[in-house]
ZAMARGU-4260 file (C-alpha; in steps of 0.2 Angstrom, whole numbers, plus 5000, padded with zeros to 4 digits):
<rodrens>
0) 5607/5522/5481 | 5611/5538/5491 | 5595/5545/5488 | 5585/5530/5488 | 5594/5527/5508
5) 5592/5544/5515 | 5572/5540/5515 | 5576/5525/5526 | 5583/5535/5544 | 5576/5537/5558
10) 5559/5547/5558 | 5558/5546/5539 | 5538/5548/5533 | 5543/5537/5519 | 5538/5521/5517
15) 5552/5510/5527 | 5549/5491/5527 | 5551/5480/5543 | 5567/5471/5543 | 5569/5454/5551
20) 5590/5454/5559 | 5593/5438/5564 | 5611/5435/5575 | 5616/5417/5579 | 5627/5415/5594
25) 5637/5401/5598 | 5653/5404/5610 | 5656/5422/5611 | 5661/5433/5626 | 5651/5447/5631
30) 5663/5462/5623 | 5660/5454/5606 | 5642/5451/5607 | 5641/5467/5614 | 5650/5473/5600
35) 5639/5467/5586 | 5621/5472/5596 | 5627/5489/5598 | 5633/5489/5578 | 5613/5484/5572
40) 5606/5496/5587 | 5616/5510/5581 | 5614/5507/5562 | 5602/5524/5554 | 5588/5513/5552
45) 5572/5518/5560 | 5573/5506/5578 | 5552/5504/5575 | 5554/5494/5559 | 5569/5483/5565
50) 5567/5470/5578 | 5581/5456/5581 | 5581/5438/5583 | 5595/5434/5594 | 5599/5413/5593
55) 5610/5404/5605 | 5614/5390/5597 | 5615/5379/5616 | 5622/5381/5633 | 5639/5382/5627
60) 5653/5392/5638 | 5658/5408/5631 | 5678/5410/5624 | 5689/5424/5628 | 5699/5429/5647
65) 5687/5430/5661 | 5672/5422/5653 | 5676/5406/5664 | 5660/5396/5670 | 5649/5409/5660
70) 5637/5404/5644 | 5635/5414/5631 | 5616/5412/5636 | 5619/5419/5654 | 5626/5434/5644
75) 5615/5434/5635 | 5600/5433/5647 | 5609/5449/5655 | 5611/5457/5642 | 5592/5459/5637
80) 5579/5469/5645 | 5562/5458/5646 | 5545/5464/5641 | 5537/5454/5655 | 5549/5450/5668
85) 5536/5441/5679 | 5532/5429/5662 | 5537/5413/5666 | 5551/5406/5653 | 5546/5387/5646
90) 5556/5378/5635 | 5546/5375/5620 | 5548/5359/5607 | 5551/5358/5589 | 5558/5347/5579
95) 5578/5353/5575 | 5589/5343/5561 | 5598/5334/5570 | 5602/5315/5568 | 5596/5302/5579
100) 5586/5307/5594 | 5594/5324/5592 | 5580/5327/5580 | 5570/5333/5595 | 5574/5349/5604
105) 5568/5365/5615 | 5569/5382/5615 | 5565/5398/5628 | 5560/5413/5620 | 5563/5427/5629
110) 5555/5443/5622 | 5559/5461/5624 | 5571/5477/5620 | 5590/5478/5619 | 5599/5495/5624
115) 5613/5500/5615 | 5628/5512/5622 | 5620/5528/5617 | 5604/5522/5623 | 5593/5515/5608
120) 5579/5505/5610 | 5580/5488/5596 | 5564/5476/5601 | 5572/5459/5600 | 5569/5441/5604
125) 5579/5429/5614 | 5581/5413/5607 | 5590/5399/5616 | 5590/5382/5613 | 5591/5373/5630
130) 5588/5355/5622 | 5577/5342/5629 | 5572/5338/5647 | 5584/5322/5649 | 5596/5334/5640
135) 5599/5346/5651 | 5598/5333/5667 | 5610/5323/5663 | 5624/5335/5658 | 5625/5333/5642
140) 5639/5344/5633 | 5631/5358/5625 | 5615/5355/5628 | 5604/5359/5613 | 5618/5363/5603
145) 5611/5358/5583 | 5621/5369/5571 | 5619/5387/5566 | 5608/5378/5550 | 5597/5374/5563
150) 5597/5390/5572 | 5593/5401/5553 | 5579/5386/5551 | 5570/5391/5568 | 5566/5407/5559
155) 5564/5402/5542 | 5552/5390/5545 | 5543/5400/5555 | 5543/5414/5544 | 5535/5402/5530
160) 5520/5394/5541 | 5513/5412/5545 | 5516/5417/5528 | 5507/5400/5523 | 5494/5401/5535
165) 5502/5383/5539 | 5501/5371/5557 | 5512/5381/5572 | 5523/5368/5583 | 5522/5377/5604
170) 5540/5386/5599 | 5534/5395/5585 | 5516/5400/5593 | 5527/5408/5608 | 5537/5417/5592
175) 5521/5425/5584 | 5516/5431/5601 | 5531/5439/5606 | 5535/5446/5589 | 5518/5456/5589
180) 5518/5460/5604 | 5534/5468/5603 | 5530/5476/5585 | 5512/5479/5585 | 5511/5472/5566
185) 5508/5452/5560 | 5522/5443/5558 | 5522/5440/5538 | 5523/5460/5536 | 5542/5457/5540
190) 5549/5459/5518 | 5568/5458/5521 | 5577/5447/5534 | 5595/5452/5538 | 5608/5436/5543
195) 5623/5443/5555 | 5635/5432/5563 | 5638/5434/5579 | 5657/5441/5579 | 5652/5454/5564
200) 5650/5471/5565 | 5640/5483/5554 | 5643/5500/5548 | 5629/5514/5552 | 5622/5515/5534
205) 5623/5498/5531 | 5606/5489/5532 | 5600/5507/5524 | 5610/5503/5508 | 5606/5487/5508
210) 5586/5491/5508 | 5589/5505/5496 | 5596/5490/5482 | 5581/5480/5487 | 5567/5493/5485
215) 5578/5499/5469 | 5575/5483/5460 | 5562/5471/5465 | 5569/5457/5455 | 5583/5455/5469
220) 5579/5441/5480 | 5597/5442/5491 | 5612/5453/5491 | 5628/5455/5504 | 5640/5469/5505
225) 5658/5469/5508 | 5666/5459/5524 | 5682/5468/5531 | 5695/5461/5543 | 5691/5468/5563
230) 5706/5461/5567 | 5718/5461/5553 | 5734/5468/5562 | 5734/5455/5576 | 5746/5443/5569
235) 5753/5439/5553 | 5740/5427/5549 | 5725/5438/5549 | 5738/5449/5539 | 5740/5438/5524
240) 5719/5438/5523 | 5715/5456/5522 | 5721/5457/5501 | 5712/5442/5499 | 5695/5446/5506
245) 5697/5461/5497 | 5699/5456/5480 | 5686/5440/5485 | 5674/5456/5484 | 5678/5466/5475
250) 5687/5456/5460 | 5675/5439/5459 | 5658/5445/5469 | 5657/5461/5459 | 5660/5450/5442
255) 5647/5440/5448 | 5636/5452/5452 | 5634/5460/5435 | 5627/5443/5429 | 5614/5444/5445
260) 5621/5427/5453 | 5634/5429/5466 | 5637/5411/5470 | 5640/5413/5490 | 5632/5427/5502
265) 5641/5427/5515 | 5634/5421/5532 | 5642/5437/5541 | 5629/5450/5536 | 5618/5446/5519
270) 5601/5451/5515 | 5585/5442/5508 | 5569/5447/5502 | 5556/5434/5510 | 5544/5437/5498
275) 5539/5447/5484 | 5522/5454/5478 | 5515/5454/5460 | 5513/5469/5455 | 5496/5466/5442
280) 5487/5458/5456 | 5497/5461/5472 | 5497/5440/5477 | 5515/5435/5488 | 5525/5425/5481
285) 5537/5415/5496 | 5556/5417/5489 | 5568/5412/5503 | 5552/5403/5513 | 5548/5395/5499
290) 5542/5377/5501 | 5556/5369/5488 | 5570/5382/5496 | 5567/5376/5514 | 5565/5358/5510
295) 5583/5358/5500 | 5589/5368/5516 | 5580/5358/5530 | 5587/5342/5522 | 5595/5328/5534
300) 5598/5317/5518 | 5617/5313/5519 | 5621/5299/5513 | 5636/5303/5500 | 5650/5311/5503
305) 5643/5324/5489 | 5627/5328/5501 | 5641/5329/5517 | 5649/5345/5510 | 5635/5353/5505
310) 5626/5350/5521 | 5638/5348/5535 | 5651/5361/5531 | 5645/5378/5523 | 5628/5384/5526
315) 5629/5400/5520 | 5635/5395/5501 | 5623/5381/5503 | 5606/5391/5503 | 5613/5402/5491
320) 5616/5389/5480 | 5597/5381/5484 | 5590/5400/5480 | 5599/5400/5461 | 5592/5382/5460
325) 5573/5387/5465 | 5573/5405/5457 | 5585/5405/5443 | 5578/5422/5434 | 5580/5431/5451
330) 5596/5442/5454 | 5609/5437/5470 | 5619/5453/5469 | 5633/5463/5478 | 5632/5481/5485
335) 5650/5487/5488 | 5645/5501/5499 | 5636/5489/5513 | 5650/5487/5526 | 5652/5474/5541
340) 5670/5470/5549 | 5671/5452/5554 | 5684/5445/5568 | 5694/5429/5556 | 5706/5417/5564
345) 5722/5423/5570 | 5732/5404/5572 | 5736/5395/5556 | 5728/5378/5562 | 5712/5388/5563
350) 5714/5396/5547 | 5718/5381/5539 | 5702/5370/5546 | 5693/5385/5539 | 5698/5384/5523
355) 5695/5366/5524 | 5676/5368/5523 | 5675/5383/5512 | 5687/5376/5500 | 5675/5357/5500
360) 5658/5367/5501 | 5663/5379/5486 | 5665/5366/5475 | 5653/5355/5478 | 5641/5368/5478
365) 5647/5372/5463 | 5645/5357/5456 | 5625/5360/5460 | 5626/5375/5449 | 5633/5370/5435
370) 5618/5358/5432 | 5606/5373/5433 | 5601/5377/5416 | 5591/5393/5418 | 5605/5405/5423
375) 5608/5422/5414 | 5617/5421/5397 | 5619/5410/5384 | 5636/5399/5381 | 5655/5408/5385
380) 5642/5423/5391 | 5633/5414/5405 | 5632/5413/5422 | 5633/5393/5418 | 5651/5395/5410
385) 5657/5407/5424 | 5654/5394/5437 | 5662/5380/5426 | 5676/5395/5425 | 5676/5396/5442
390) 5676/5375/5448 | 5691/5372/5436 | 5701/5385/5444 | 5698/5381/5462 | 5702/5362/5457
395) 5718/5367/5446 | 5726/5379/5462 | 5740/5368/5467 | 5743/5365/5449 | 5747/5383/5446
400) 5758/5385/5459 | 5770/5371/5455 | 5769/5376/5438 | 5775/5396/5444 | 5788/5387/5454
405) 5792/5377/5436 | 5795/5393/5428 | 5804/5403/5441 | 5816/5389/5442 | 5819/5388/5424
410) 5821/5410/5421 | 5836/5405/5435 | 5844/5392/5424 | 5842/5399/5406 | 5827/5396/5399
415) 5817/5409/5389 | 5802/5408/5401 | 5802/5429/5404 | 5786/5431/5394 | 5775/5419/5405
420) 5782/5427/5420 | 5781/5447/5413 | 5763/5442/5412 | 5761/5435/5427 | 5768/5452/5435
425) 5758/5461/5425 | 5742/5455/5432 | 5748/5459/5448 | 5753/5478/5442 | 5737/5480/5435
430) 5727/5476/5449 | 5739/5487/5461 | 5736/5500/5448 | 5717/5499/5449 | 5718/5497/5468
435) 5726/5516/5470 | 5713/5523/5454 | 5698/5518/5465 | 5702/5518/5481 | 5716/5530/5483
440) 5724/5520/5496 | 5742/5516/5495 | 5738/5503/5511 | 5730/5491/5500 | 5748/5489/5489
445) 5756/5486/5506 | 5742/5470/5510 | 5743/5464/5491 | 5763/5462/5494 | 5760/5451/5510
450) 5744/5443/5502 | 5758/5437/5485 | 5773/5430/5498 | 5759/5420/5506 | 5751/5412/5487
455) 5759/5395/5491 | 5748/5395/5507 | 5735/5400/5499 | 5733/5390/5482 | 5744/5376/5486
460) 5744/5370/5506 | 5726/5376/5510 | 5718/5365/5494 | 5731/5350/5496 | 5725/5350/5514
465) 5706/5352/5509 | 5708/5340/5497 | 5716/5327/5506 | 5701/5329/5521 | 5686/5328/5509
470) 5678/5316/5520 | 5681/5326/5535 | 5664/5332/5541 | 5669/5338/5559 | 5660/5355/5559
475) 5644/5345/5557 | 5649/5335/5573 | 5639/5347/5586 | 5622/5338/5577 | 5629/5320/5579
480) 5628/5310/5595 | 5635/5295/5603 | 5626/5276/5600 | 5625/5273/5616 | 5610/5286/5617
485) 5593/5282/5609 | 5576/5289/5608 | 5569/5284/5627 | 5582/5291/5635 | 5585/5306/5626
490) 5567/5312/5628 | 5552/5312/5641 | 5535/5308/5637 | 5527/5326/5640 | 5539/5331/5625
495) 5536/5318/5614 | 5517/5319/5616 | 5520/5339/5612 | 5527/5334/5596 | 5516/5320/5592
500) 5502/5325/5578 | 5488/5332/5588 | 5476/5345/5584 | 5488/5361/5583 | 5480/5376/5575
505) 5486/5388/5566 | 5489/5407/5571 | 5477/5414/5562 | 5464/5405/5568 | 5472/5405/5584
510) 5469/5423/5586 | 5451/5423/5580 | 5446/5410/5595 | 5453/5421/5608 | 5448/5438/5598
515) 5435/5438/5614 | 5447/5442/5626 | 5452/5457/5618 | 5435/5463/5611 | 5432/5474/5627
520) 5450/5482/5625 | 5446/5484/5607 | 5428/5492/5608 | 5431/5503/5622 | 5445/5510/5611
525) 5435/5513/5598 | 5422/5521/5611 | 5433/5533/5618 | 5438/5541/5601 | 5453/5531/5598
530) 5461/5525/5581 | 5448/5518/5569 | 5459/5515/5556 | 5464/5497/5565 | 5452/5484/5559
535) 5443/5474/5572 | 5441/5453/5569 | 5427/5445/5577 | 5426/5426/5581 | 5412/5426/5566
540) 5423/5432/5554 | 5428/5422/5538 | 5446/5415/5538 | 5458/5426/5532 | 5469/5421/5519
545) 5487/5417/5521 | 5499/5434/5523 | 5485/5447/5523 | 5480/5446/5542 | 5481/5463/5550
550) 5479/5471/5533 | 5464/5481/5528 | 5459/5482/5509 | 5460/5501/5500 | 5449/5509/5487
555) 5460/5501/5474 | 5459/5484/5481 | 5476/5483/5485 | 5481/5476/5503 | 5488/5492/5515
560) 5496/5488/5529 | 5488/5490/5545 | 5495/5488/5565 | 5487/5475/5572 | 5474/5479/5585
565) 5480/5486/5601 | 5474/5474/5612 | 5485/5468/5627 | 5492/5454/5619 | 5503/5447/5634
570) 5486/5442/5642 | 5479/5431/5630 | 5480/5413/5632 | 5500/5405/5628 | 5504/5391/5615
575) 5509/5382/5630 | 5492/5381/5635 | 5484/5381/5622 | 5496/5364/5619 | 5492/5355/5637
580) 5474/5358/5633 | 5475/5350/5615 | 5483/5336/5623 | 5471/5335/5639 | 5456/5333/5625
585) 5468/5320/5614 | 5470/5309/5631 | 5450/5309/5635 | 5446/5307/5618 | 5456/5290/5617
590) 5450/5285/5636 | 5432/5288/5631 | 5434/5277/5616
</rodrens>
């Protein structure tokens, strides 16, 4: 991958695709978020064909010392430098997947540039949900807070109307605006998209190398790298996790990995292609927009306690799991050399109701896998036996500990039991022995001695604990709300009429009914011996299929990528407007009748 990432710097002539970095935000201060923006800024990756999606995921108050009576929205807001100050901000509607009348929400979108330390220039958009107009009069607590499910959904759902040519809600018109107006291209040009948490950050070559895997082998539809520990010497209890995220990478995703399904990619920092292209007659095929992917990952449906863990707890392993349903044949893989550093929990209470939802979600997740019948290999030497592997031994944790105590016991009183025990160590040992081989870092012996004094934590009290809490869904809470709120009062009539079915267009068709506006711009460009490489749409012309706006057609017949025209798009006509007059017409036409 060296090779393949050294086109993929800043100023490279090579072909470098647009990444999509999405960051959801929830309650961080301003050093961490500044932390992880400065980490995407700064990676080698050409700043022109990265833009970021920044999600706040409501006004909630940010943690840490001295971050009293501040959102992490306000920070936010502070932190990013707008593209049209004068612009007036409007919370837009969509629907969100909440329950109840939390179903509804709104969001401001706030476009322009984020400048790092050292002074690089990322175009980025500001995404925060402010929740409905009732909402945020009334006080609510954390007003338009719906999940970080709900948060990666804004974009994927986005992502897969442009790419479908489909029906826009106001919020994600406001999107397609900002985004090419920042970027100068159409939105479905954006290939990869990049998850990253908001406490995560990632190494320099990291989006390079993972680009470099993607472009390597087309057949890849998703991959992560390895998470390390930020703050793994703050206390004993981010200690005994540093041997275990290690080996959870490099021992069980890098097993997975050569069978092309790891089973969880990581919410910290993963990657995924959006779409692929056939190569015989160059027709996109949607992958992580695709209609059956985002209808299993927009789902509200939970009505078991099966549907509860994979939907309320871990979102991340979830829409992994719903991309190895939907695409089988397709490869999830690992690339060990793509680095982030994450900040984990530092109390044991915190650590333990972490564990709680990972351990539930993985295997019920799991329990979804094993009933897909198309993974690679055939019998003990599938991908189908691997995750039955893999569920047993989560299940059976606490039984093997008790089972090691059994036999430690019975070496003290006389038993021959030193076989089962030698092997036991041996495992160990060769592990340790592997560790120095490849990494040549006596360090990692050092965690692997902490991580085996704390194995009673970790396969006994954390599963027992899980176990017992199987019905405890209370990181899916921040989407419930009380029964004493309904529909009426949760929303105002101007947002229910902006979300009713009335005429919306799409954005395509969008841009051709206002291509008047910019004609002049466009022609006198032309005229003065500008660019005439940059196709010009008029109102006349015929509608352009889905995914190849802003693309002009070579000699060969195959779709180049083109910028889109370089009109001054801040001055055409907003979805907001656009919406009020849609609604103006729906109301006469019902007086008139």
């Amino acid at each position: 991958l060296t090779k393949i990432t050294k086109h993929f710097t800043r100023g490279s002539s090579k072909r470098v695709p647009h990444v999509l970095i999405t960051i959801t935000c929830y309650d961080e201060n301003e050093d961490t978020l500044r932390a992880t923006l400065d980490s995407v800024a700064m990676t080698n990756y050409a700043s022109s064909r990265k833009i970021m999606f920044i999600i706040a995921d409501g006004e909630v108050e940010a943690s840490g010392e001295g971050e009293e009576g501040r959102t992490t929205p306000q920070i936010l807001r502070s932190l990013v430098v707008r593209a049209n100050p004068l612009e007036p901000i409007i919370a837009l509607p969509y629907i969100a997947i909440g329950e109840g009348p939390r179903e509804f929400n709104a969001a401001e979108v706030i476009p322009g540039s984020y400048i790092s330390l050292n002074g690089i220039h990322v175009p980025c958009i500001l995404i925060v949900k402010v929740g409905t107009k009732r909402e945020r009069d009334s006080d609510f607590p954390k007003a338009g807070n719906r999940g970080k499910r709900d948060s990666q959904l804004i974009i994927l759902q986005w992502l897969r109307n442009v790419l479908m040519n489909d029906h826009l809600t106001p919020l994600e018109f406001e999107l397609c605006r900002s985004a090419t107006q920042l970027t100068k291209i159409n939105p479905d040009q954006f290939e990869y998209l990049l998850m990253v948490d908001a406490d995560t950050s990632i190494d320099t070559e990291c989006i390079p190398r993972l680009v470099a895997a993607m472009e390597r082998d087309p057949g890849i539809m998703g991959l992560c790298g390895e998470t390390r520990i930020a703050n793994k010497r703050d206390s004993w209890v981010t200690r005994i996790q540093v041997y275990e995220y290690y080996i959870s990478h490099h021992l069980s995703k890098a097993f997975e990995s050569l069978w092309g399904g790891v089973t969880c990619l990581p919410g910290c920092c993963s990657m995924y292609r959006v779409f692929s292209r056939k190569t015989t007659t160059g027709s996109i095929v949607p992958l992580l927009v695709a209609p059956e992917v985002i209808a299993a990952y927009s789902s509200n449906d939970t009505y078991t306690l099966h549907q509860k863990n994979l939907l309320l707890l871990g979102e991340d392993r979830y829409l992994t799991t719903v991309l190895l349903r939907a695409f089988p044949k397709r490869k999830l893989i690992y690339v060990p050399r793509a680095i982030c550093r994450t900040t984990v929990p530092d109390k044991f209470s915190v650590l333990v109701s972490q564990r709680r939802r990972w351990i539930n979600s993985t295997i019920h997740n799991l329990l979804e896998l094993i009933l897909v019948r198309d993974l690679c290999g055939t019998f003990c030497c599938s991908m189908q036996f691997l995750v039955l592997m893999d569920l047993l031994g989560n299940v059976v944790l606490p039984a093997s500990v008790i089972f090691s105590v059994y036999l430690i016991l019975a070496e003290f009183l006389g038993y021959p039991v030193a076989l089962p025990l030698l092997l036991m160590a041996l495992a160990f040992a060769l592990q340790g022995v592997m560790i120095l081989v490849t990494t040549q870092r006596v360090s990692y012996i050092y965690w692997m001695v902490i991580y085996i004094l704390a194995i009673p934590l970790w396969n006994f009290v954390m599963p027992i604990y899980a176990f017992w809490r199987f019905d405890d869904f209370s990181w899916g809470k921040t989407r419930m709300l009380g029964p004493e709120v309904n529909k009426d009062d949760f929303i105002t009539d101007d947002e229910r009429l902006a979300l009713e079915p009335i005429p919306l267009m799409r954005w395509k068709d969008w841009m051709r009914d206002n291509i008047t506006i910019a004609s002049g711009h466009a022609n006198g460009l032309l005229n003065s011996g500008g660019s005439t490489a940059m196709p010009v749409l008029v109102p006349s012309a015929p509608p352009v299929p889905g995914g190849m706006a802003g693309r002009s057609v070579g000699s060969g017949g195959q779709a180049i990528n083109t910028p889109m025209p370089g009109w001054p798009t801040a001055n055409l006509p907003t979805p907001i407007a656009r919406l009020q007059e849609n609604a103006t017409k729906a109301s006469h036409e019902t007086a008139t009748h």
